[in-house]
Backbone as XML, in Angstrom:
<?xml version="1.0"?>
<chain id="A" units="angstrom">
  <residue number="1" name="UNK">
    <atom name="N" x="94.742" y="54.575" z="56.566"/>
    <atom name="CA" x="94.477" y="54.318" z="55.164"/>
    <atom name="C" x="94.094" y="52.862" z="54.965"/>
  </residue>
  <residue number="2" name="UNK">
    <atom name="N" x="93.104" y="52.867" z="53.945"/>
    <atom name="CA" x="92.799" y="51.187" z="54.010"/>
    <atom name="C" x="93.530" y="50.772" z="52.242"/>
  </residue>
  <residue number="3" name="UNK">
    <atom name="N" x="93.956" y="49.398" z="52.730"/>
    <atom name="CA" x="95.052" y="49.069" z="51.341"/>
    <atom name="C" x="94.187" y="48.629" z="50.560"/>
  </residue>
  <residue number="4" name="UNK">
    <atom name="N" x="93.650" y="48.902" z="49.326"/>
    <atom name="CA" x="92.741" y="48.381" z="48.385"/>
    <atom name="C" x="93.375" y="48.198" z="46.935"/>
  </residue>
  <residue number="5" name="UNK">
    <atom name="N" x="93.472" y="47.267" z="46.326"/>
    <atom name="CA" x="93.986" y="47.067" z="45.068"/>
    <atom name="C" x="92.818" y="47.203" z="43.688"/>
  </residue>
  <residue number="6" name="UNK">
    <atom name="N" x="93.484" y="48.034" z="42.883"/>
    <atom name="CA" x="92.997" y="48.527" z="41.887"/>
    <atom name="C" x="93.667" y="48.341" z="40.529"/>
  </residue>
  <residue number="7" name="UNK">
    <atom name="N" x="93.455" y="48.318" z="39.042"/>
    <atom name="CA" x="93.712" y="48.022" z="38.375"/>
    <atom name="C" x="93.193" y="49.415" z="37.220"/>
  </residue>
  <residue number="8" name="UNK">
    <atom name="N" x="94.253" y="50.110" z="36.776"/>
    <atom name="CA" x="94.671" y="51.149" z="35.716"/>
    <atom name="C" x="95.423" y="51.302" z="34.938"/>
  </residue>
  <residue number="9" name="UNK">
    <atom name="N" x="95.444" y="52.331" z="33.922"/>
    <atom name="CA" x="96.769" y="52.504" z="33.432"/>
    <atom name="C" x="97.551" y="53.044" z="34.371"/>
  </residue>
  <residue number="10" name="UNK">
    <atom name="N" x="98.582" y="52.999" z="33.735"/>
    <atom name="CA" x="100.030" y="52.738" z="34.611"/>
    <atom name="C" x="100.625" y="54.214" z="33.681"/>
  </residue>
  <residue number="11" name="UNK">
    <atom name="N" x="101.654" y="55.230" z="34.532"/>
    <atom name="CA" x="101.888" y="56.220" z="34.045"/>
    <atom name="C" x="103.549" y="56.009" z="34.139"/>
  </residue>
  <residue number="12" name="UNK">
    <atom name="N" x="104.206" y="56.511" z="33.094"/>
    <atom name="CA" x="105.249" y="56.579" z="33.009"/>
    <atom name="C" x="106.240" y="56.914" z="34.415"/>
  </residue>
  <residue number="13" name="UNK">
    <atom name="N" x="107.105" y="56.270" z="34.744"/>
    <atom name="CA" x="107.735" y="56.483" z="36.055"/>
    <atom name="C" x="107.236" y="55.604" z="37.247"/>
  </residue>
  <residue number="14" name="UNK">
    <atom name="N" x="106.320" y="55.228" z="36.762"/>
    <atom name="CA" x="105.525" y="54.085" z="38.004"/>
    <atom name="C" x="106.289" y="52.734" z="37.946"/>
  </residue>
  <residue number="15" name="UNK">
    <atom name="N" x="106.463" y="52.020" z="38.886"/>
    <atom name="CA" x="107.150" y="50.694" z="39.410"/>
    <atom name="C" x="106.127" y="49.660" z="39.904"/>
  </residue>
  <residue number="16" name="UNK">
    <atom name="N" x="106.528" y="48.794" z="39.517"/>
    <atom name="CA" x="105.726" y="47.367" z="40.494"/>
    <atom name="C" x="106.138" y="47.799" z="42.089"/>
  </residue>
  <residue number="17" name="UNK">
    <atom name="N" x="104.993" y="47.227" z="42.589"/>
    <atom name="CA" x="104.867" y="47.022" z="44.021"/>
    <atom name="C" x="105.149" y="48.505" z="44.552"/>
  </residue>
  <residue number="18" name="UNK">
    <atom name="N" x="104.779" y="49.673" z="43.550"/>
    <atom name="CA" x="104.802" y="51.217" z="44.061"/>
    <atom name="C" x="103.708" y="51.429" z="44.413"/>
  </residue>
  <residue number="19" name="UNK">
    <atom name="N" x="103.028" y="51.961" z="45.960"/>
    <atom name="CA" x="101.991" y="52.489" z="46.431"/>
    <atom name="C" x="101.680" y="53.766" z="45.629"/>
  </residue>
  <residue number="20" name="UNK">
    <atom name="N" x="100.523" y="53.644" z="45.354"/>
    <atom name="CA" x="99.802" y="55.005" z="44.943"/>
    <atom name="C" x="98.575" y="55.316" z="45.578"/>
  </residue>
  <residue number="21" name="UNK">
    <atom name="N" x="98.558" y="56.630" z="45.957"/>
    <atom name="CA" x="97.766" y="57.127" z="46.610"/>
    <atom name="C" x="96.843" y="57.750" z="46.403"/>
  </residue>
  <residue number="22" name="UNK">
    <atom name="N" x="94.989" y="57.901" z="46.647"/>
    <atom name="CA" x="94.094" y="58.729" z="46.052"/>
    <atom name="C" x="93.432" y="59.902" z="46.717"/>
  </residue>
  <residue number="23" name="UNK">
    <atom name="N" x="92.772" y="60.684" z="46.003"/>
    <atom name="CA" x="92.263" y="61.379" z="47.264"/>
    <atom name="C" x="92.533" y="63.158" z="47.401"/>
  </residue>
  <residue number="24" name="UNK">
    <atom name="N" x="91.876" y="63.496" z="48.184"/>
    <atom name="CA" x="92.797" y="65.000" z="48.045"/>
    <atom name="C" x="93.337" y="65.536" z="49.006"/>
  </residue>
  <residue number="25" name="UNK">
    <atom name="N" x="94.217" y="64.427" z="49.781"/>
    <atom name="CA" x="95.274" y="64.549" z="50.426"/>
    <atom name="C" x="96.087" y="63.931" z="50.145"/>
  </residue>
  <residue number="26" name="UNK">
    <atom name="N" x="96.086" y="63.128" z="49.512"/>
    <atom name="CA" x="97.536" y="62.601" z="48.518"/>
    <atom name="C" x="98.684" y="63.643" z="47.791"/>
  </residue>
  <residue number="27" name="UNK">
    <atom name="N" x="99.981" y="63.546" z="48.046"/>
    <atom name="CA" x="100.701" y="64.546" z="47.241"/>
    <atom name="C" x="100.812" y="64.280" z="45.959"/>
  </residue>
  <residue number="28" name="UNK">
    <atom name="N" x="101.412" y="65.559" z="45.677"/>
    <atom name="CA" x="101.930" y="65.752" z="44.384"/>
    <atom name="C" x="102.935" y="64.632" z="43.707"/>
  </residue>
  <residue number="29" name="UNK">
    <atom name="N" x="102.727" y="63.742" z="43.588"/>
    <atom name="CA" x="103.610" y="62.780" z="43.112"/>
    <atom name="C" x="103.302" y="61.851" z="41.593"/>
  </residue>
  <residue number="30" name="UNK">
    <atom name="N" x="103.836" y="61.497" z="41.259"/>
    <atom name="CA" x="103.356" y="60.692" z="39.727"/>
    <atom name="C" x="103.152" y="59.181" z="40.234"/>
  </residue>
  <residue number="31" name="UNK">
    <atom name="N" x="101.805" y="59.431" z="39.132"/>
    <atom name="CA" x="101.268" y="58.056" z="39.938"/>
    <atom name="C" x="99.829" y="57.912" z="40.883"/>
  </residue>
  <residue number="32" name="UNK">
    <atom name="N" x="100.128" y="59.259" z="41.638"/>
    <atom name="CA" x="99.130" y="59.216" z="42.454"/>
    <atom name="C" x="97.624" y="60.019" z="42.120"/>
  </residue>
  <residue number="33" name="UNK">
    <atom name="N" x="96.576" y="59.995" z="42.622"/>
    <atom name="CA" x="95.529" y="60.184" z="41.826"/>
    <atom name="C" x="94.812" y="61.373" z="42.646"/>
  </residue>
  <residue number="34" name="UNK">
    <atom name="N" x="94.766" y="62.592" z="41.875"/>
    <atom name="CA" x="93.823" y="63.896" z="42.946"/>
    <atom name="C" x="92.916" y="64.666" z="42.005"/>
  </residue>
  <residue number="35" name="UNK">
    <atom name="N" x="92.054" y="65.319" z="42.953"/>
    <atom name="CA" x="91.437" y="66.216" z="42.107"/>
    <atom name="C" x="92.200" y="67.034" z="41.260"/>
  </residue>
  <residue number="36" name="UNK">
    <atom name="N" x="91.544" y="67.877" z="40.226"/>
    <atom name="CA" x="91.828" y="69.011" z="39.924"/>
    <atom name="C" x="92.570" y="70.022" z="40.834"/>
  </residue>
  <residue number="37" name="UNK">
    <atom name="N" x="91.167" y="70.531" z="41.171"/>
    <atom name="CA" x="91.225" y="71.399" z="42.194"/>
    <atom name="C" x="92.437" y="71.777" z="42.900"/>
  </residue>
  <residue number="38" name="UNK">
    <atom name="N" x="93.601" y="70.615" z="43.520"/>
    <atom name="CA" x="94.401" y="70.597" z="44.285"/>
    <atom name="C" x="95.745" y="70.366" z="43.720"/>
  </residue>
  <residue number="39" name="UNK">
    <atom name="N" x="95.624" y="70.211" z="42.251"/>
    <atom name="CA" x="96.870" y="70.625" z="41.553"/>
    <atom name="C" x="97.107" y="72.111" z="40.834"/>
  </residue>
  <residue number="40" name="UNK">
    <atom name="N" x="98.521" y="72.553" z="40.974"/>
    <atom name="CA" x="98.819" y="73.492" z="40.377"/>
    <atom name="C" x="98.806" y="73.952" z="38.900"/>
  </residue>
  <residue number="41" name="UNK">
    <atom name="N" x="98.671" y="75.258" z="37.954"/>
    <atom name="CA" x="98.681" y="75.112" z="36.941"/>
    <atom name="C" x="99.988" y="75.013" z="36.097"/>
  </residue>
  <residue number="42" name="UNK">
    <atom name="N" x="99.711" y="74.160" z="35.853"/>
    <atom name="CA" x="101.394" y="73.338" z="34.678"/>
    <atom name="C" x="101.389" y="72.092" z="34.642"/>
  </residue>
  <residue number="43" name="UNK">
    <atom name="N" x="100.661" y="71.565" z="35.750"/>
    <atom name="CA" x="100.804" y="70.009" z="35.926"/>
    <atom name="C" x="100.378" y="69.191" z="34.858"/>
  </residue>
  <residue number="44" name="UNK">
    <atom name="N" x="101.434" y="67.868" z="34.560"/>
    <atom name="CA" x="101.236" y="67.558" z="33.449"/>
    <atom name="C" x="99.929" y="65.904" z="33.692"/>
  </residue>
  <residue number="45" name="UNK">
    <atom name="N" x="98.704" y="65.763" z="33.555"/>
    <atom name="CA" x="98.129" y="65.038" z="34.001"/>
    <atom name="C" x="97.547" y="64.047" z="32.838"/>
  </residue>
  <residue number="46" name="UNK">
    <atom name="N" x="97.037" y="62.820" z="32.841"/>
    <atom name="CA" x="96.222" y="61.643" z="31.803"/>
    <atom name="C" x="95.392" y="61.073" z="32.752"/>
  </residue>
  <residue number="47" name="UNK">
    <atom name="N" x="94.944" y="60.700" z="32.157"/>
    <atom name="CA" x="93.359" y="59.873" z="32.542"/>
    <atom name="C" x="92.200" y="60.611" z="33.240"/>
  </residue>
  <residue number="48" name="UNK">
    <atom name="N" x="91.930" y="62.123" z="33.104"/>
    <atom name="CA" x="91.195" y="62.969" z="33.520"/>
    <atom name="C" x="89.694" y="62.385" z="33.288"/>
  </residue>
  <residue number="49" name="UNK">
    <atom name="N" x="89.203" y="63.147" z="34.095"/>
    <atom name="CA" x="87.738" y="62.830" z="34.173"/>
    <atom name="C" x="87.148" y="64.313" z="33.320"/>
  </residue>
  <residue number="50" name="UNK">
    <atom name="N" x="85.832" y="63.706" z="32.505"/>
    <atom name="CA" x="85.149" y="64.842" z="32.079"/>
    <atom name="C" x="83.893" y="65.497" z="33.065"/>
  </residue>
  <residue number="51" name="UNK">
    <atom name="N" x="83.204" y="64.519" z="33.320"/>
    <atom name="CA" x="82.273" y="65.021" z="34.422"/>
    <atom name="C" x="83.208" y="64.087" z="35.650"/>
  </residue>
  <residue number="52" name="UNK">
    <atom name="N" x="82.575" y="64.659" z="37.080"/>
    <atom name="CA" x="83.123" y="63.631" z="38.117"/>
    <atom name="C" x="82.860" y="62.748" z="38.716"/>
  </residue>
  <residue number="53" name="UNK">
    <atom name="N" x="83.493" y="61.878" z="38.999"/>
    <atom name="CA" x="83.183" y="60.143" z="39.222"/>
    <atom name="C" x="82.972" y="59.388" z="37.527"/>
  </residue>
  <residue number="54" name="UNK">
    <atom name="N" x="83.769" y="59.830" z="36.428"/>
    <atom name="CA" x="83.407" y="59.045" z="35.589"/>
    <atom name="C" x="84.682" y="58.001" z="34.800"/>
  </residue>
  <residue number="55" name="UNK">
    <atom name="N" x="85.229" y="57.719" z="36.223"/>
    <atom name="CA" x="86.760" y="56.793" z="35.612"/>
    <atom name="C" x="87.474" y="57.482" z="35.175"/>
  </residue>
  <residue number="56" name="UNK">
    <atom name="N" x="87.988" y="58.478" z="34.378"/>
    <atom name="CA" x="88.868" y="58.925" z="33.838"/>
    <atom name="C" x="88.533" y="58.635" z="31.767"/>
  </residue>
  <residue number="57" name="UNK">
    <atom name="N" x="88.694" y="60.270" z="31.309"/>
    <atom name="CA" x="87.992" y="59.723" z="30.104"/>
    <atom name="C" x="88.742" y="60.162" z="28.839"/>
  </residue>
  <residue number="58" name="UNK">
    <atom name="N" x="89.866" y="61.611" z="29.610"/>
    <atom name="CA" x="90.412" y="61.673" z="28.390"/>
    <atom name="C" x="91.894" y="61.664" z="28.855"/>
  </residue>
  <residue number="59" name="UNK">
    <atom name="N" x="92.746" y="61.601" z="27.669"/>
    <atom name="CA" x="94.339" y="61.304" z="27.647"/>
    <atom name="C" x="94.460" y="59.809" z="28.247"/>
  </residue>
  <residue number="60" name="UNK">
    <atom name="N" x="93.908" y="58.752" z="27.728"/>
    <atom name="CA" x="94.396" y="57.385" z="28.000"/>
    <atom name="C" x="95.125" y="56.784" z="27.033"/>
  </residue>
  <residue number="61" name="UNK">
    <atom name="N" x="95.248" y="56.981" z="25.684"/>
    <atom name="CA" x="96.142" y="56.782" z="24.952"/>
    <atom name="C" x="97.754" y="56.349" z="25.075"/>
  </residue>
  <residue number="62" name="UNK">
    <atom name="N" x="98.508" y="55.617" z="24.874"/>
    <atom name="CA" x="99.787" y="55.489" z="25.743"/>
    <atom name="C" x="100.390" y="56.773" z="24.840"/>
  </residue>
  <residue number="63" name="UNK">
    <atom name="N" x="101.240" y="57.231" z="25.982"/>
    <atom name="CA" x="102.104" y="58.660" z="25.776"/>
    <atom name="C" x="101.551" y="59.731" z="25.755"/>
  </residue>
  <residue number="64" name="UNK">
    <atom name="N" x="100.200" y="59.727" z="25.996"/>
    <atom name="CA" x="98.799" y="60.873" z="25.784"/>
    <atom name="C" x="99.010" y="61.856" z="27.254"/>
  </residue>
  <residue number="65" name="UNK">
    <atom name="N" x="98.563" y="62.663" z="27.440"/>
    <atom name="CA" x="98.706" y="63.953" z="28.348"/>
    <atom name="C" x="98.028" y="64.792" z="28.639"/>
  </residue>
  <residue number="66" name="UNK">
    <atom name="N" x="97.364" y="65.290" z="29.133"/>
    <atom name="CA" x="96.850" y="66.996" z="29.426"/>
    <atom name="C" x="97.840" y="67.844" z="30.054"/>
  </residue>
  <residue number="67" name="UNK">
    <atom name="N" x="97.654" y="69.142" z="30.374"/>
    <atom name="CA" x="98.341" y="70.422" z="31.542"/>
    <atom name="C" x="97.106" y="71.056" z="31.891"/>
  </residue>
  <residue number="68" name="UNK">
    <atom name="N" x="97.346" y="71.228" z="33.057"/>
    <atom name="CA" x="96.227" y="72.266" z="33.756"/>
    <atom name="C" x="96.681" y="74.148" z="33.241"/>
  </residue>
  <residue number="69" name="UNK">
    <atom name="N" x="95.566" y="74.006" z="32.575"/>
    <atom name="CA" x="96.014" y="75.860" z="31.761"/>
    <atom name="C" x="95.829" y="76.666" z="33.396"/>
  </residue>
  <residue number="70" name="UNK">
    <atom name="N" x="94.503" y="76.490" z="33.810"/>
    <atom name="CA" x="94.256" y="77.651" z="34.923"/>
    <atom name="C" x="92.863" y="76.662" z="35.346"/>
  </residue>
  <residue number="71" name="UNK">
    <atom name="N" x="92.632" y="77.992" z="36.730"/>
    <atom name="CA" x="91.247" y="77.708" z="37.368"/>
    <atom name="C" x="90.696" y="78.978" z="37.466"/>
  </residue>
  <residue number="72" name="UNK">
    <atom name="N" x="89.622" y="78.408" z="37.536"/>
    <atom name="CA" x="88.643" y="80.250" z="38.065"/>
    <atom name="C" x="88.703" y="80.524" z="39.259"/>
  </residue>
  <residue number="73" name="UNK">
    <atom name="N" x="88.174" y="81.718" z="39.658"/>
    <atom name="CA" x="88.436" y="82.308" z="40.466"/>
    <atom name="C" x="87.552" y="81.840" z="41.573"/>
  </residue>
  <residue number="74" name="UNK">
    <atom name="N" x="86.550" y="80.959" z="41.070"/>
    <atom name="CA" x="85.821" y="80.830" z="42.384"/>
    <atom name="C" x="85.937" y="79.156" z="42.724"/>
  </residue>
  <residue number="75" name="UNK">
    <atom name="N" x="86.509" y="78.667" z="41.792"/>
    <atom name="CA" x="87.841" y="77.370" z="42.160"/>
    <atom name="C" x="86.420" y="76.669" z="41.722"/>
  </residue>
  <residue number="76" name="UNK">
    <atom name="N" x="85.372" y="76.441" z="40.928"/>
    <atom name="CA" x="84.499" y="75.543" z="40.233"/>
    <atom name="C" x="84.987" y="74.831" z="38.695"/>
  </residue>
  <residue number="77" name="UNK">
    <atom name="N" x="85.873" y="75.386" z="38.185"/>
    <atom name="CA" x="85.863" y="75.229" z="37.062"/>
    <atom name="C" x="87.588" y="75.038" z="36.446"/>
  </residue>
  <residue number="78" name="UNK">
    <atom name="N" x="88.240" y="74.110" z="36.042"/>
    <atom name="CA" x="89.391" y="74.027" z="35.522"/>
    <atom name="C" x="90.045" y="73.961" z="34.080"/>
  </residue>
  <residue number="79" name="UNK">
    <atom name="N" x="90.429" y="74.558" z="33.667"/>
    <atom name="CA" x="91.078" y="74.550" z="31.805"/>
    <atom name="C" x="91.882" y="73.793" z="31.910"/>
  </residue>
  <residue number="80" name="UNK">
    <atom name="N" x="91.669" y="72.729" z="31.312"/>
    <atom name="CA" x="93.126" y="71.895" z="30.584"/>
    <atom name="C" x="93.361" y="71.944" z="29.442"/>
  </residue>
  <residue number="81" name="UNK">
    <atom name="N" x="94.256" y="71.580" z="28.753"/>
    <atom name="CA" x="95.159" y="71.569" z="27.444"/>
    <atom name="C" x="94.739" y="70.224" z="26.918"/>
  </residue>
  <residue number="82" name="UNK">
    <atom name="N" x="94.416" y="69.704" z="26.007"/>
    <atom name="CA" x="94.125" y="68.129" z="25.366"/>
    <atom name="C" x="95.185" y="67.961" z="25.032"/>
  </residue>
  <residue number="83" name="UNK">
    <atom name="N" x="95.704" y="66.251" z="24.588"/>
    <atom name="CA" x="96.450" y="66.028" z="23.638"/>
    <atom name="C" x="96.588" y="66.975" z="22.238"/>
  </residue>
  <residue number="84" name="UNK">
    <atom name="N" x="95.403" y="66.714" z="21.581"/>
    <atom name="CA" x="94.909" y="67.820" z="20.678"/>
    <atom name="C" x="95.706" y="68.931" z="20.548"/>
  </residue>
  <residue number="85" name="UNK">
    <atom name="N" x="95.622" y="69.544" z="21.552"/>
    <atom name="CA" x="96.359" y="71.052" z="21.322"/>
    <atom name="C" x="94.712" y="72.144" z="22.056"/>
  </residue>
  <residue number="86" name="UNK">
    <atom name="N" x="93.950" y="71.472" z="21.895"/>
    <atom name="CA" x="92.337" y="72.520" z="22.153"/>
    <atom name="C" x="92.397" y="72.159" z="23.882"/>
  </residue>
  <residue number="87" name="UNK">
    <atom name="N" x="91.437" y="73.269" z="24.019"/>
    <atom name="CA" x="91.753" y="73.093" z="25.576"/>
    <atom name="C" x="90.011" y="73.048" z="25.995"/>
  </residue>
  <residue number="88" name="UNK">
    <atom name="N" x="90.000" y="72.712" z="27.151"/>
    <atom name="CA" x="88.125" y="72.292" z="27.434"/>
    <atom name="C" x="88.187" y="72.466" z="29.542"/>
  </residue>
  <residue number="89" name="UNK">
    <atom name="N" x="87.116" y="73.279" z="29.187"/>
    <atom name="CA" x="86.918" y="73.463" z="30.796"/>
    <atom name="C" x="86.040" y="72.711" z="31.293"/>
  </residue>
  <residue number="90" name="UNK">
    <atom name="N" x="86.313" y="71.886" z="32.542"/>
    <atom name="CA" x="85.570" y="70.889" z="33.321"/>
    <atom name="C" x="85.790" y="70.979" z="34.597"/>
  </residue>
  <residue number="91" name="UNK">
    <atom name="N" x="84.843" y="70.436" z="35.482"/>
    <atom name="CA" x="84.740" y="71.021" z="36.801"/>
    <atom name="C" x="85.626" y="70.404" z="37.534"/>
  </residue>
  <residue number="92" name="UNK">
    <atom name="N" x="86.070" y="71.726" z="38.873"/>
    <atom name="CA" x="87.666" y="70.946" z="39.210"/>
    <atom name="C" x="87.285" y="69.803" z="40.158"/>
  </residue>
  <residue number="93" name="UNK">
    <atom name="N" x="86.100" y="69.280" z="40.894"/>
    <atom name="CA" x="86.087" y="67.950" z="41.259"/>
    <atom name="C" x="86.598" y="67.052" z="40.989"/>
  </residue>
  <residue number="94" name="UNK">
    <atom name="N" x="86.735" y="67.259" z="39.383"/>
    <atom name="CA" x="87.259" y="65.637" z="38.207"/>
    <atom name="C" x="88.340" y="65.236" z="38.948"/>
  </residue>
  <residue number="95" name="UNK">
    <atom name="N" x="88.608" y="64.099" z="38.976"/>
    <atom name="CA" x="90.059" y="63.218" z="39.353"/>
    <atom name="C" x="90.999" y="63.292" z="37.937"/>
  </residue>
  <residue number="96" name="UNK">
    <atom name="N" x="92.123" y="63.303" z="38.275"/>
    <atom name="CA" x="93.254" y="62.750" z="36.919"/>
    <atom name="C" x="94.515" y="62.258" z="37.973"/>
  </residue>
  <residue number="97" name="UNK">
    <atom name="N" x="95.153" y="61.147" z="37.264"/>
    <atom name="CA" x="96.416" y="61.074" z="37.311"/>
    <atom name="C" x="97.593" y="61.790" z="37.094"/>
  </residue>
  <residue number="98" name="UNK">
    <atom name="N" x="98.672" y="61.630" z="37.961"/>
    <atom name="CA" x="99.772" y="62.971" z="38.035"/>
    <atom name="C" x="100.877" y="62.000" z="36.999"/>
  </residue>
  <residue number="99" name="UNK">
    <atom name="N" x="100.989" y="62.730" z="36.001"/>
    <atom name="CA" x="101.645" y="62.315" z="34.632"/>
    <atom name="C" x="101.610" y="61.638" z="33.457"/>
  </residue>
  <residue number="100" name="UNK">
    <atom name="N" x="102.497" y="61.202" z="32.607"/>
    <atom name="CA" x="102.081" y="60.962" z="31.190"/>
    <atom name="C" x="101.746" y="59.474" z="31.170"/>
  </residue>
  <residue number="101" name="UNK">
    <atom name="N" x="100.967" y="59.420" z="30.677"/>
    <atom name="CA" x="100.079" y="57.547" z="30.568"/>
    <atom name="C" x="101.733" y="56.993" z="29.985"/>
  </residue>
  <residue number="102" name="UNK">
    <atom name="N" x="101.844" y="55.762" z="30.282"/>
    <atom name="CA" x="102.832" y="54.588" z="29.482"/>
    <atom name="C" x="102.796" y="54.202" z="28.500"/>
  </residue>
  <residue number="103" name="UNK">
    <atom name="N" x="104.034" y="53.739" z="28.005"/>
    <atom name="CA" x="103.838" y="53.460" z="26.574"/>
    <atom name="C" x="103.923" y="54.140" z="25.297"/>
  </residue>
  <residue number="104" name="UNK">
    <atom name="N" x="104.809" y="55.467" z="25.593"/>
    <atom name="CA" x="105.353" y="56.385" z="24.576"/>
    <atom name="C" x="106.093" y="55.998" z="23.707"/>
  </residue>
  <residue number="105" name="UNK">
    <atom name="N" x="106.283" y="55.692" z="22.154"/>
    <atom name="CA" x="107.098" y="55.631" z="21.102"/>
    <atom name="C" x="106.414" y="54.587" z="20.739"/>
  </residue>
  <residue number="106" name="UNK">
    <atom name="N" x="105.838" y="53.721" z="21.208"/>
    <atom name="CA" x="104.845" y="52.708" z="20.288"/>
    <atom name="C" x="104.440" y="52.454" z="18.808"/>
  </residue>
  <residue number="107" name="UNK">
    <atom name="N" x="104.791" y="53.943" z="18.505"/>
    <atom name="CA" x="104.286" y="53.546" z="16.635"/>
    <atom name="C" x="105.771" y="54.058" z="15.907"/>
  </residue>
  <residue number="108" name="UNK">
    <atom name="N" x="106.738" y="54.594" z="16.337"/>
    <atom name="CA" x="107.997" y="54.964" z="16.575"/>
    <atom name="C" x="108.643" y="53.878" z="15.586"/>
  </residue>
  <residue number="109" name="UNK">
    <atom name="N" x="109.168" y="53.976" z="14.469"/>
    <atom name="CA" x="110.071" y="53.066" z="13.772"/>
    <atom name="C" x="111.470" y="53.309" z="13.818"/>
  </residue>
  <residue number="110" name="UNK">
    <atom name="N" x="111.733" y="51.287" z="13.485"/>
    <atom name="CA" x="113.043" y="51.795" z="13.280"/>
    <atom name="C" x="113.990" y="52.467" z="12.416"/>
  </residue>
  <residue number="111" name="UNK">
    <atom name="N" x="115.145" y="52.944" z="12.296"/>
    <atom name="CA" x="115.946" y="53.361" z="11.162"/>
    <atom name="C" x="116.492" y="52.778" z="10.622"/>
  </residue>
</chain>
């Protein structure tokens, strides 16, 4: 593996000086960055890509989210869930991050 430093949002559960890993042999772990394709459906993912190779475009919002609804059958095509509540199919190439972006309760007042 070659060590390359990169600069993203940061997902809830992530630590300084925590390796994260890309790719689609990287596991299942939060934090780390995989296709579609190679996650299961439930997984809770942010910073998804709409087409692929395009940085990551939706759920960057802090506390923002997707879930993988399903895939097709011929493994081209993946349903996710938006923040929103609407769900949008995009091809499972896309990259996303494994969990909820940082920075949840932000607009959250006090009592």
């Amino acid at each position: 593996y070659k060590l390359k430093k990169e600069r993203w949002i940061a997902v809830e559960g992530v630590h300084t000086g925590q390796f994260v890993y890309c790719g689609t042999k990287a596991q299942l772990a939060v934090g780390n960055v995989m296709p579609l394709v190679k996650m299961p459906e439930g997984t809770v993912v942010s910073m998804c890509e709409e087409k692929a190779s395009d940085r990551g475009r939706i759920a960057r919002a802090s506390g923002s989210s997707c879930m993988i609804v399903g895939h097709s059958d011929d493994g081209r095509k993946t349903r996710i869930r938006l923040p929103s509540g609407s769900r949008k199919t995009v091809p499972s190439t896309c990259r996303a991050v494994v969990g909820i972006t940082a920075g949840g309760g932000r607009m959250d007042k006090p009592v």
